[in-house]
C-alpha positions as CSV (number, residue, x, y, z in Angstrom):
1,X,-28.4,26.3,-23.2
2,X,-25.5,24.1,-24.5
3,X,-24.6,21.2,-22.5
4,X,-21.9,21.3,-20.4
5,X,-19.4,18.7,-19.5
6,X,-20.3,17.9,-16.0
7,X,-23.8,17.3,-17.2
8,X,-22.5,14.2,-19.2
9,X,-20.6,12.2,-16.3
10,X,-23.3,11.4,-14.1
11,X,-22.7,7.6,-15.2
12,X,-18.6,7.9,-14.7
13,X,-19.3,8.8,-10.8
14,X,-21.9,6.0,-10.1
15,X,-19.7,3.8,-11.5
16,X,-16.9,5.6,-8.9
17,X,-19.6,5.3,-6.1
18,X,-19.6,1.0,-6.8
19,X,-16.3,0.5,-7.4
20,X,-15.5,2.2,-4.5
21,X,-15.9,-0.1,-1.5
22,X,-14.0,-3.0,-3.7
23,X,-10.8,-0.5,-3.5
24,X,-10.4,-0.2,-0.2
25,X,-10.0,-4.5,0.3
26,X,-6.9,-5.9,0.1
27,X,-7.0,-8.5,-2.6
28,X,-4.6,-11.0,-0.5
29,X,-4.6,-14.7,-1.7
30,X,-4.7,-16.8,1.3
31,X,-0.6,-18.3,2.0
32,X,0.4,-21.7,1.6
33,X,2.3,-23.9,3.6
34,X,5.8,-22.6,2.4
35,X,4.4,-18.5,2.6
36,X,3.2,-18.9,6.1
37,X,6.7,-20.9,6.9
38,X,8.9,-18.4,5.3
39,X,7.2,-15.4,7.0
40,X,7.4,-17.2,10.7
41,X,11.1,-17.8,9.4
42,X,11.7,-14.2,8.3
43,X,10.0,-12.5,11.6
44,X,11.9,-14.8,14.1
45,X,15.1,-14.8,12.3
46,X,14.8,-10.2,12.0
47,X,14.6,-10.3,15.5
48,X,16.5,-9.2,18.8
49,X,15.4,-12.2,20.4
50,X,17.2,-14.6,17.6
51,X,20.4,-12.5,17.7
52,X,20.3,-12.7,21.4
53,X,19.9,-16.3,21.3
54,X,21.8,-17.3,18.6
55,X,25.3,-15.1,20.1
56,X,24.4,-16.7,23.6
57,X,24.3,-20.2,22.4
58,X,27.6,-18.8,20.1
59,X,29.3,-17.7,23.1
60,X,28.3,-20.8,24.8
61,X,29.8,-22.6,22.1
62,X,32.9,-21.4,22.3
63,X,33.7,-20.9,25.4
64,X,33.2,-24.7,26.7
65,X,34.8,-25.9,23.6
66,X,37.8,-23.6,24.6
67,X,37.3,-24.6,28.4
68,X,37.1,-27.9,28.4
69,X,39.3,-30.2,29.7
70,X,37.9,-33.7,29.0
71,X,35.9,-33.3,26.1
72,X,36.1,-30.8,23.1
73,X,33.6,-31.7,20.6
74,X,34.5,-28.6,18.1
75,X,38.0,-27.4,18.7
76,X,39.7,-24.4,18.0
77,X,38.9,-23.3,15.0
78,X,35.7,-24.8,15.4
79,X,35.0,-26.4,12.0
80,X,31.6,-27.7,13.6
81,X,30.2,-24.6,14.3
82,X,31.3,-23.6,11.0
83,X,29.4,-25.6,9.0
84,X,26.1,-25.2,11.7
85,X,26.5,-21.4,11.0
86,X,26.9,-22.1,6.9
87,X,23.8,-24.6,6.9
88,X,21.8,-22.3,8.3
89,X,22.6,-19.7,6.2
90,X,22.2,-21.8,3.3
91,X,18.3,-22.2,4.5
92,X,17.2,-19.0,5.9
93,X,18.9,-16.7,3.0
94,X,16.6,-17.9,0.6
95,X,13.4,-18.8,3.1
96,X,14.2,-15.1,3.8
97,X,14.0,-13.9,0.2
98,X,11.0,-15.9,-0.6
99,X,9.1,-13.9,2.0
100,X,10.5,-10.5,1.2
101,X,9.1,-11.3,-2.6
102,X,5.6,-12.0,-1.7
103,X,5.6,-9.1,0.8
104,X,6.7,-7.0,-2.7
105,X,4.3,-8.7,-4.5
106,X,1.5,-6.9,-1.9
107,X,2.9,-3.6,-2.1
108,X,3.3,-3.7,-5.6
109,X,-0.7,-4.6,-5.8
110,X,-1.6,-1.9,-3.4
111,X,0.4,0.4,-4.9
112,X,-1.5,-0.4,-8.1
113,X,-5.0,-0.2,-6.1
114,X,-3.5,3.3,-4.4
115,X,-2.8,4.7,-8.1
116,X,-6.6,3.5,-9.0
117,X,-7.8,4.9,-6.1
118,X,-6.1,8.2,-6.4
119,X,-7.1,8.3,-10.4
120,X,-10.5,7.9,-9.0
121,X,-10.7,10.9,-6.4
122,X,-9.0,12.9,-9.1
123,X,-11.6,12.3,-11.6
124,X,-14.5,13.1,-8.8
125,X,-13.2,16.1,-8.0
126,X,-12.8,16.8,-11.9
127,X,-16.7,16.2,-12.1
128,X,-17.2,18.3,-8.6
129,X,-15.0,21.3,-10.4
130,X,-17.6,20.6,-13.7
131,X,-20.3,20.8,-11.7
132,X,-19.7,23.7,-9.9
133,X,-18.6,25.8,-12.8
134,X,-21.7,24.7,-14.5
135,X,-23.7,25.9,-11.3
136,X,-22.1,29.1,-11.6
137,X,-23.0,29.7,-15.6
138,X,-26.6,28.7,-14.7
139,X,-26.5,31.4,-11.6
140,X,-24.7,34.1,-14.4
141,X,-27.3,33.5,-17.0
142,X,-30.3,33.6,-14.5
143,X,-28.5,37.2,-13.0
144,X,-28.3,38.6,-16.4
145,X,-31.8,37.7,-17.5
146,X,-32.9,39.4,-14.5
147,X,-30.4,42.3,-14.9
148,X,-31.9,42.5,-18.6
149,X,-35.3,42.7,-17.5
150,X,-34.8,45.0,-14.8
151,X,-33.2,47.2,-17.5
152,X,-36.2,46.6,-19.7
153,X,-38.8,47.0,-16.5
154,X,-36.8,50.3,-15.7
155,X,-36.7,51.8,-19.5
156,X,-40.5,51.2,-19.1
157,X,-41.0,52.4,-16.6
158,X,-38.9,55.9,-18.0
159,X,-40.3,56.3,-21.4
């Protein structure tokens, strides 16, 4: 009986069956200083509770600069305030950035792991689909050899 595909892989899918469990870790180098920093930075800073802070102190800002009767610190049109707002900017723009990069930097590797890991299943269930058809030309030839020696059984059983 010639050798069929499926009969050749046995190697390929023990090889799947170990590689397996080091797919489904998340190869994640531990942060430094500056990663954990930025991602504190970028989480409080993409928050309600900073925007509700930062417009309350804002408001607060404003209103007892404009209120004020003996001492105005930042007057209309509160340069101060201006250049707090722009500093901060200045910082947390790129602090934000720097964590948005190393979070695409991990989806970008387990994207890469999800392709691996799809190529993988895909190549199992190519082998399952081998080994099936290869079960059912093994079932064929053993139905026709005993439909061919019924028919020979049967012719002599006639003649």
């Amino acid at each position: 009986m010639p050798t069929h595909p499926a009969a050749i892989h046995p190697i390929d899918l023990e090889h799947l069956r170990k590689l397996r469990p080091a797919h489904r870790r998340v190869h994640e180098e531990p942060l430094s200083l500056g990663g954990r920093v930025a991602d504190r930075v970028a989480a409080g800073v993409g928050s309600w509770r900073f925007i509700i802070i930062q417009s309350s102190i804002l408001a607060l800002w404003i209103v007892a600069n404009v209120l004020a009767w003996a001492y105005r610190w930042d007057p209309y049109p509160f340069i101060l305030l201006n250049l707090v707002l722009s500093f901060q900017a200045a910082y947390t723009a790129p602090i934000i950035m720097m964590s948005q990069n190393r979070q695409a930097d991990i989806d970008r590797r387990k994207a890469e792991q999800d392709y691996h890991v799809n190529l993988k299943a895909e190549l199992e269930i190519e082998l399952l689909h081998q080994k099936l058809d290869l079960l059912r030309e093994q079932e064929i030839a053993r139905l026709t050899k005993l439909i061919e020696e019924l028919i020979a059984e049967r012719r002599t059983n006639q003649g």
